[in-house]
N, C-alpha and C positions, 0 to 999 in steps of 0.2 A: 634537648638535654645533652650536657657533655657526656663523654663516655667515661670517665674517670671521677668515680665518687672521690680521689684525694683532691685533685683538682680543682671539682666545686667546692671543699670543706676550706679549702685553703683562700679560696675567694671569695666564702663568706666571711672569715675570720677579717679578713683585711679591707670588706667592705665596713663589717660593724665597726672595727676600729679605728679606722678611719675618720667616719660619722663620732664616733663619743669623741677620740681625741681633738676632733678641728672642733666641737663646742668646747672640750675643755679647756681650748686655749685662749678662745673668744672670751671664755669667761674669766679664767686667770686672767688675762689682760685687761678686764675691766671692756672691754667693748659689749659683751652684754650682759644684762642680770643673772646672778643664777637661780632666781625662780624661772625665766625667760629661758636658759638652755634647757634646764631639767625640763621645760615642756618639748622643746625645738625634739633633742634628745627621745623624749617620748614618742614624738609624732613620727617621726623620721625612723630610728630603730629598725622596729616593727617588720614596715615595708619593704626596706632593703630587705631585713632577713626571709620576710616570706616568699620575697619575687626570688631570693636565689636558691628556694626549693627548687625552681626549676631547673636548676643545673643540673641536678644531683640525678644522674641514673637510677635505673628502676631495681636497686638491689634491699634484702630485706633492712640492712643494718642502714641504708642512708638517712632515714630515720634519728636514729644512736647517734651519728656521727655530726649531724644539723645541729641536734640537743646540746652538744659540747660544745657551740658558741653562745645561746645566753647560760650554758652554765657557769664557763669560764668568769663571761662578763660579771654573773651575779656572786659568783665565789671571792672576786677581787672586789664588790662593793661590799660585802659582810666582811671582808679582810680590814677595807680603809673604815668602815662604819664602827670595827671593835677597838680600832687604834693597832691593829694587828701589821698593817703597810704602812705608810705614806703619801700619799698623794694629794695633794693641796688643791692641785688643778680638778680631781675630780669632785671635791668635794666642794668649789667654788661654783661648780658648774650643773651639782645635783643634789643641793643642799639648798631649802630656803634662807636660811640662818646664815651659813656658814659653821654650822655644827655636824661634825664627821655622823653622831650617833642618827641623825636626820636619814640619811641614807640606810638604813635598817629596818625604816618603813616603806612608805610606798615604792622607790628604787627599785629594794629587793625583792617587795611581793612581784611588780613587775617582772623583776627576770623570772622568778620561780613560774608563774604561771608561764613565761614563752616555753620555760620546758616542760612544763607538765603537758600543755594541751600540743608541743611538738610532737610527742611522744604519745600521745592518743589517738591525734587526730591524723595527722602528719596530709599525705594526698588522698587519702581514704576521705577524708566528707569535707565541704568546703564550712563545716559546722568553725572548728576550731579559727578557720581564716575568720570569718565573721566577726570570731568574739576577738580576736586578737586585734580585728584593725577599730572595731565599736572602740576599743581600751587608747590603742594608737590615735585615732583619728579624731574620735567622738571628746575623751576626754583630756587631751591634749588642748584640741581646739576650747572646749569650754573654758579651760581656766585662763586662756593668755585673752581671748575675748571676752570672757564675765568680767575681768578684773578691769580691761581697757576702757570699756561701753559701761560700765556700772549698768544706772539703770534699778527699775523696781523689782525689790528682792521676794521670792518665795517666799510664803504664807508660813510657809514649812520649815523653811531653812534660811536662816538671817546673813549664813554668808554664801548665798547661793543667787542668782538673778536670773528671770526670764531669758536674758540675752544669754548668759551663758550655758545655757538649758537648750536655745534655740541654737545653738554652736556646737552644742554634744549633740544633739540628733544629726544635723546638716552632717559633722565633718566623720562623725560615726556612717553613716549612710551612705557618703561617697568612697569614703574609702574604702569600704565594707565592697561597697558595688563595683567600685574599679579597679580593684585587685580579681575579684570573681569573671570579672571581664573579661582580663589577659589570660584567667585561667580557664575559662570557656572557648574562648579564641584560641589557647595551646594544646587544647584537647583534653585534659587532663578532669574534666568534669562536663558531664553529657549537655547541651541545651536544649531548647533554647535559651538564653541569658537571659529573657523575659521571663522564665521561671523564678528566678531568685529577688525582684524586685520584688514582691507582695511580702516573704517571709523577711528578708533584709529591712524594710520598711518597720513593721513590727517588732521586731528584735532590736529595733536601733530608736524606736520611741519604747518600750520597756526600758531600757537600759538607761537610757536617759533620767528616767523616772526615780531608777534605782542609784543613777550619779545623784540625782538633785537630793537623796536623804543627807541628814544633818551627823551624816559620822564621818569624821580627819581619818587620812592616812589609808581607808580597806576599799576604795574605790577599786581600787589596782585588782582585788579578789571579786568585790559582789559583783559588778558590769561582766566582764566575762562569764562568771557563774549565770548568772540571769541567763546573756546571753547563748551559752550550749544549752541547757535547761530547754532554750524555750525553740534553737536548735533542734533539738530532740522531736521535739513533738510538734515544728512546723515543717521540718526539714526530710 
């Protein structure tokens, strides 16, 4: 860990922005969709921010100070989302439609939950990692593969498909496991790292479960809820 909580705060900010603006431009520019960033964005995020807790010295407020980068982030997407800013690029790039009010919903549930469970969970339980990368990984991966592979849709859900069911457990699971990995490996959580496969496993087929119901836009809220939840009581 660095010895300088400004230091790490200052190179998470310029990691995450980094990551949002090279998809915003991708997308302004038309090189990719922006259903297609909005998930890149998604999946990607996440990971940076959580691998550069490890920067952060073991002081009580690094915590606070972690939180102030998706808060920023989600403060400037409920700005562009009310018509309140400007930003064309980002709303090309996190916007199905290309409708600013888009990013209102899932967007900003997303950032709100990186800081609620930063702020909970923070290095104290690898609970909060879990649910954040299931959200990152698991349902990231689902939508850019449900849509690609089609394929036979849930019984349950008309715009939902096996394939993209089987893409939110896989990419929920691994990510879920390879971030705990590096954090097992840094010491920062006791092992053996065989421990967390069986509960990870479970919390990334519930979750899954709880992607595949038939409600737009609260995925961003119920999968991680699921996931701490169930956290709690395997964990």
């Amino acid at each position: 860990m660095l010895g300088n909580v400004w230091i790490a705060l200052v190179i998470t900010f310029l990691m995450a922005l980094l990551w949002l603006r090279l998809n915003d431009f991708l997308a302004h520019r038309g090189w990719i969709s922006g259903p297609l960033s909005r998930k890149i964005i998604h999946m990607g995020t996440g990971p940076i921010f959580v691998l550069c807790w490890l920067l952060f010295p073991d002081v009580w407020y690094a915590r606070w100070l972690a939180a102030l980068v998706p808060l920023s982030i989600t403060i400037q997407f409920a700005m562009v989302g009310l018509g309140l800013m400007k930003d064309q690029a980002a709303v090309d790039a996190m916007s199905r439609h290309g409708d600013r009010r888009e990013i209102l919903r899932g967007p900003l549930f997303y950032g709100i939950v990186f800081v609620v469970l930063t702020l909970w969970f923070w290095l104290d339980s690898p609970i909060g990692i879990i649910a954040l990368m299931l959200l990152c990984g698991g349902d990231g991966l689902a939508d850019i593969l449900g849509k690609r592979m089609g394929g036979t849709r849930l019984p349950w859900s008309a715009n939902k498909s096996w394939a993209g069911s089987a893409a939110m457990f896989l990419g929920g699971w691994v990510f879920a496991l390879g971030v705990l990995a590096l954090y097992v490996n840094a010491g920062v959580f006791a092992g053996p790292f065989s421990r967390f496969i069986l509960p990870v496993t479970v919390i990334a087929f519930v979750g899954t479960l709880v992607e595949s119901f038939p409600f737009a836009d609260i995925d961003n809220i119920t999968v991680p809820v699921a996931a701490v939840l169930l956290g709690f009581i395997l964990l």
